[in-house]
VOPAGU-2260 file (C-alpha; in pm, 1 decimal, decimal comma):
REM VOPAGU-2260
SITE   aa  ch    i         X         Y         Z
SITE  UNK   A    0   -1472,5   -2019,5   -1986,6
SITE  UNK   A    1   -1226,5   -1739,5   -1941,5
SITE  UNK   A    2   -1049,5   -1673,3   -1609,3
SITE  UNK   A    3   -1258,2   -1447,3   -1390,0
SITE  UNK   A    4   -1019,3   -1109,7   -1323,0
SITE  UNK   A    5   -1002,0   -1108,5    -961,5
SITE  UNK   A    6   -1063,7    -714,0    -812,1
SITE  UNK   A    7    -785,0    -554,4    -631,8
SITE  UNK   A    8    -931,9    -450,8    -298,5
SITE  UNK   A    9    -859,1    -143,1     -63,2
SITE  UNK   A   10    -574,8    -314,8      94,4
SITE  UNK   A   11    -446,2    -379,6    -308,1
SITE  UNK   A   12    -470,8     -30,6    -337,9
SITE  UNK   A   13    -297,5     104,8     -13,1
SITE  UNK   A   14     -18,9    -109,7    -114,1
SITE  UNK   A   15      -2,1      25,5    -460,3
SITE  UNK   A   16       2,4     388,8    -319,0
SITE  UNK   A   17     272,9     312,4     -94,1
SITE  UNK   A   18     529,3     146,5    -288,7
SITE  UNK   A   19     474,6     514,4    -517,7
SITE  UNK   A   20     502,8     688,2    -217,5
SITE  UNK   A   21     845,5     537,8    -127,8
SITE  UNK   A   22     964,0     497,5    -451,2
SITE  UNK   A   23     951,3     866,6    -563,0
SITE  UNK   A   24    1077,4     998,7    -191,3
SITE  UNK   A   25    1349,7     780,2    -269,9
SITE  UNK   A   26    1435,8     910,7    -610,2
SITE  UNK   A   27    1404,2     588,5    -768,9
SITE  UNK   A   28    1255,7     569,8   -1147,9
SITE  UNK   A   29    1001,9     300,1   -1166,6
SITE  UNK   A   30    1306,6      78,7   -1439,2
SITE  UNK   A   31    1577,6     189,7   -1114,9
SITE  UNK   A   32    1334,8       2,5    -866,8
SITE  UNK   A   33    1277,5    -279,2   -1108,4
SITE  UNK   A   34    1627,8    -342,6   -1134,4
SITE  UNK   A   35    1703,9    -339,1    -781,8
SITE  UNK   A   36    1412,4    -606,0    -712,1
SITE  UNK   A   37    1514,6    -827,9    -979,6
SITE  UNK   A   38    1891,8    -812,1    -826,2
SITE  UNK   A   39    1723,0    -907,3    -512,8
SITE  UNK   A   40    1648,9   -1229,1    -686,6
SITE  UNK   A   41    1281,0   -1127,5    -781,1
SITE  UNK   A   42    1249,5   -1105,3   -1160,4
SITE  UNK   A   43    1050,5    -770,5   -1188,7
SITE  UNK   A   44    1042,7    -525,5   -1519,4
SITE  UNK   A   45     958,1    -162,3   -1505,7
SITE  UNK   A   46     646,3    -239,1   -1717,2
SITE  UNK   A   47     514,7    -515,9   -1403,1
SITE  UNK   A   48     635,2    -243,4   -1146,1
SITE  UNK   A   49     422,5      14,4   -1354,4
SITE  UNK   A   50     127,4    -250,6   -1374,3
SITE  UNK   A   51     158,1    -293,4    -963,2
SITE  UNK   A   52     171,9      78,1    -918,2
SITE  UNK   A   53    -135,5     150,4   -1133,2
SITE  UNK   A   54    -353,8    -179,5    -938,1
SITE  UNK   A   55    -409,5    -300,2   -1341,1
SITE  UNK   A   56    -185,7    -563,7   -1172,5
SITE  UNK   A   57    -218,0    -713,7    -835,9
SITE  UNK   A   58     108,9    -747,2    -610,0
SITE  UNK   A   59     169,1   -1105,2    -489,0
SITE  UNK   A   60     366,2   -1141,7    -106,8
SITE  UNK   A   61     689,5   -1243,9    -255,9
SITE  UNK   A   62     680,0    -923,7    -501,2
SITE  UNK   A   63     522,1    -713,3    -221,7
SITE  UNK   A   64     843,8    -801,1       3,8
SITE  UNK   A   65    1078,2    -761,1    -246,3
SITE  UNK   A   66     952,6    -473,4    -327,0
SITE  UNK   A   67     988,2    -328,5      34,6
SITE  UNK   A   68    1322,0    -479,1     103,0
SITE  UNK   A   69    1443,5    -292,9    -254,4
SITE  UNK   A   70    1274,4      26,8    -106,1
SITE  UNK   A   71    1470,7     -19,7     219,0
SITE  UNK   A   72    1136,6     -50,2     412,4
SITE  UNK   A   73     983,7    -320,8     602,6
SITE  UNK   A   74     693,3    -412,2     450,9
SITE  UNK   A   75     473,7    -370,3     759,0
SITE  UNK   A   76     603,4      32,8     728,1
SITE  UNK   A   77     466,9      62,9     369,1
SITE  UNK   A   78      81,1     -82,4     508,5
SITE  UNK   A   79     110,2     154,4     844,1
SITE  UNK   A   80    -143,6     373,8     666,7
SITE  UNK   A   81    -391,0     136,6     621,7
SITE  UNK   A   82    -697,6     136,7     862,0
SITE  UNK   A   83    -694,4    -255,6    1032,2
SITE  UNK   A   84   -1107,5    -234,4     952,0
SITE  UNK   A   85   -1355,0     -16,5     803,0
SITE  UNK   A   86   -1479,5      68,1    1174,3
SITE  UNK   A   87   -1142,8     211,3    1256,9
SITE  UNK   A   88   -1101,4     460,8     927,1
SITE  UNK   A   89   -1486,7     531,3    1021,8
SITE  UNK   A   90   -1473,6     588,6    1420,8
SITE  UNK   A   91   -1149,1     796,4    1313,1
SITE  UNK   A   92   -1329,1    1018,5    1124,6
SITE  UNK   A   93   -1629,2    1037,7    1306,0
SITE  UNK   A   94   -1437,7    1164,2    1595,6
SITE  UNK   A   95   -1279,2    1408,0    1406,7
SITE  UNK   A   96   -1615,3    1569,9    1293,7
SITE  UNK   A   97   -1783,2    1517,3    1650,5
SITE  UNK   A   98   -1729,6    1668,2    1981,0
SITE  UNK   A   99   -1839,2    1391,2    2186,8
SITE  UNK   A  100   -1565,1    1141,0    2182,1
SITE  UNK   A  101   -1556,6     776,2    2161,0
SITE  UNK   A  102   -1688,6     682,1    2483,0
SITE  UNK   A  103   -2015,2     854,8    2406,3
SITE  UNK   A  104   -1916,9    1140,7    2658,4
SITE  UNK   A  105   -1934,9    1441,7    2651,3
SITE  UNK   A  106   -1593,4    1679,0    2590,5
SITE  UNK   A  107   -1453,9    1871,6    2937,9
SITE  UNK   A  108   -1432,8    2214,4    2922,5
């Protein structure tokens, strides 16, 4: 039986859209940032980078460090924009949209 492909979830995909983020304010090419990770002792081509970036690939720790460390981030910095639950990104917006906040009372005018 072939191995089953595992998904890349939402975190996958915040991860993914903040190592393009980074990369491209930094002016890096996806080959530049390759490069740098693999002289960081992390083997990484631009094609794997371009896999990662894309979530056809999912990013492993190690590369997800390296990664950040070749970006000049901390790789708690590149997940910052990812809601800790569903609840959160959902109580976020909710409050947005609604004028009674989240204690349930209402707004003084």
């Amino acid at each position: 039986m072939p191995p089953r492909s595992l998904e890349i979830g939402p975190a996958g995909k915040a991860a993914a859209r903040a190592i393009v983020r980074a990369r491209t304010a930094r002016g890096y090419s996806q080959r530049q940032l390759a490069a740098r990770v693999t002289a960081l002792g992390r083997p990484m081509t631009a094609t794997a980078l371009s896999r990662i970036e894309r979530t056809v690939r999912r990013c492993d720790i190690d590369d997800f460090v390296a990664i950040a460390t070749a970006l000049g981030a901390a790789p708690r910095t590149l997940l910052a924009s990812f809601p800790r639950d569903r609840g959160h990104a959902e109580r976020a917006e909710h409050s947005r949209r609604s004028p009674v906040g989240q204690t349930g009372d209402a707004p003084h005018h």
